[in-house]
N, C-alpha and C positions, 0 to 999 in steps of 0.2 A: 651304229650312229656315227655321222661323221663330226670329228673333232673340230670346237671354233678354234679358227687359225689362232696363234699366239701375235698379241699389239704389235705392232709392225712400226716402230719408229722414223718419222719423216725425217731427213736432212736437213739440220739447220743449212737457213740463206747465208750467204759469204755478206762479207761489210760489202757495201753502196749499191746491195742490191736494190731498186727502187718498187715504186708500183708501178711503171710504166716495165719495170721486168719484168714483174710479178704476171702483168698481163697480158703479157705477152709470152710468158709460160703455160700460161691457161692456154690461151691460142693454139701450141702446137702442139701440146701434151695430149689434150683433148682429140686434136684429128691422129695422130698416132693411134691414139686407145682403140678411137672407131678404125682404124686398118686392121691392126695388127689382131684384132674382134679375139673371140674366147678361147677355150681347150683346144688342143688339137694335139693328137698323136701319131701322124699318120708314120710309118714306118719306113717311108722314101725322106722322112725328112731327117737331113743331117743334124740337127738340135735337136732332135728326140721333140718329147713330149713338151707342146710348148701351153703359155698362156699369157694374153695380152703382149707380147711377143715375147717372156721372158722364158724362155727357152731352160731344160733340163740341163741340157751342156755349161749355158754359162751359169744356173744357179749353184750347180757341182764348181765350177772354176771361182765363183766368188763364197764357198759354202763357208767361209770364215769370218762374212761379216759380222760387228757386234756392233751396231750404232749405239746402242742403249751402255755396253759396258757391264753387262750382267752376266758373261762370260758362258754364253748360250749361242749359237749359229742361228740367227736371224732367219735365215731363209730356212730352214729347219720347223717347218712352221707345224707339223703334230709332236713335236718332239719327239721323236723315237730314237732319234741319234743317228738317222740317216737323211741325205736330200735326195729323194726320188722324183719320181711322176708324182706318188698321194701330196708331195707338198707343193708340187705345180698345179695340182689341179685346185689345192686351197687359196690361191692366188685370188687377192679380190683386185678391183680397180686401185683403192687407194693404196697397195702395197703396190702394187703398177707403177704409180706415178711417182710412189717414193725413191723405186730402183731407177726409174729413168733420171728423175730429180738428179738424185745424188750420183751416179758413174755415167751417164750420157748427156747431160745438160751442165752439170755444176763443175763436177769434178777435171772433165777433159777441157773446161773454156769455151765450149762451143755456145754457148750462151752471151757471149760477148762481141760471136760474130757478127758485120750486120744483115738486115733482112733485107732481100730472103732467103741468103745462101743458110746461116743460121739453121733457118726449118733442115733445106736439105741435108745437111751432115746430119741433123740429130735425125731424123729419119734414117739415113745409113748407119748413122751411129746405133740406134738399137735393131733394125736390120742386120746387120754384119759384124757388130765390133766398133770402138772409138777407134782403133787406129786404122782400120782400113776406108775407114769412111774419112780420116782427115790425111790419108794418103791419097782420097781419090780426091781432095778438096786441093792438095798439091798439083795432082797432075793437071788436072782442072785451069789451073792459074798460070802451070807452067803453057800449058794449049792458046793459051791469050797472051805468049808473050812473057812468063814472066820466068825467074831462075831457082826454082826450088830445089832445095832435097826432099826428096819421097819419104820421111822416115817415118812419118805416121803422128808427129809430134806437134804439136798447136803453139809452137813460141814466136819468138819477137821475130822473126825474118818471115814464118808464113804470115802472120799476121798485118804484118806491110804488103808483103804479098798480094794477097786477098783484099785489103783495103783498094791499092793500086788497080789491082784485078775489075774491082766492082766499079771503080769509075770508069772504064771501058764498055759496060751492060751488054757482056756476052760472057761472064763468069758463068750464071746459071744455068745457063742453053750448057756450054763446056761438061758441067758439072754432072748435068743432066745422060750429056753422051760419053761420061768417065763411067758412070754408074751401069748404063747400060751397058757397055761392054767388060763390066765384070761380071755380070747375070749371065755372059755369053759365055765368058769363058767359064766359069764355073760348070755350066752345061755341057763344055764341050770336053773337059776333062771329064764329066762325071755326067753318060748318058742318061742316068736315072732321074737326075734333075731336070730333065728336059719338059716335062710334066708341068713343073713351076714358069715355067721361062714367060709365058704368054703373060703370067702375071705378071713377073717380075721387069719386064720392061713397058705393063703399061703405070707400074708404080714408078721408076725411073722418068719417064714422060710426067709424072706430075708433082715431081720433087720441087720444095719451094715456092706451089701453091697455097700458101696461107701468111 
């Protein structure tokens, strides 16, 4: 019998979160959920065994979360004392939404970016990682002109940045051909990946459609 996953506690919202967030969380959470769709373990892929994109490698790398404070690993969802595949595959949607909520929407600031570069990081953000999605959000801006460090960090200089950036309305396009030739190179270090690539840049092509 398979075990019901253990409660899975949502993210408290940060102060002046509004409903005009709130709704716009819905917005992009919702089209993520529909990409990144269900189980998958194919064996070419670098994140192991993934679901709803949350992937074996990063549930291992964050395996010490305790939102709740019950001194139990969260993603550890049959209890056994390990995070494997059986606990990615108990991954429902709203434990989904939770992980993205809190370390790819709340946690990193990307939520505060505006739309519709916003959508696109957090689409790379659970794709790839928050910092490499707000390194490709740098290079992005530095491509339009502007003087970033690459460091992968969301503070008060990219943020002007990116503001500046967006009054120009060729951030996204940028962003769009940052993203894309990461897909490349990944592939081109790593022929095995090659398999994905057709996807993966026609997902870069529709970053920051919603």
């Amino acid at each position: 019998m398979t075990p019901t996953p253990a409660p899975y506690p949502f993210p408290p919202k940060p102060a002046g979160f509004t409903p005009d967030d709130q709704a716009r969380w819905e917005q992009v959470s919702a089209r993520i959920l529909r990409i990144e769709g269900g189980w998958s373990d194919d064996k070419a892929d670098n994140g192991g065994a993934t679901k709803y994109g949350i992937s074996l490698r990063f549930a291992v790398a964050a395996g010490d979360i305790d939102v709740n404070g019950d001194g139990l690993a969260d993603l550890d969802l049959n209890m056994d004392g390990v995070i494997d595949g059986h606990d990615i595959r108990l991954l429902t949607p709203p434990i989904a939404l939770a992980l993205y909520f809190g370390h790819f929407w709340i946690d990193p600031g990307i939520w505060k970016l505006p739309r519709p570069i916003d959508a696109a990081v957090f689409d790379q953000a659970v794709n790839g990682g928050t910092t490499a999605a707000i390194r490709l959000l740098q290079r992005a801006c530095n491509r339009v002109g502007g003087q970033l460090v690459e460091d992968g960090r969301l503070g008060p200089r990219t943020r002007a940045g990116v503001a500046l950036a967006v009054r120009g309305g060729k951030l996204l396009a940028a962003y769009r051909a940052c993203a894309a030739e990461r897909y490349r190179e990944i592939a081109r270090r790593d022929p095995s990946q090659n398999r994905f690539l057709k996807g993966w840049l026609n997902r870069a092509s529709e970053l920051g459609r919603v």
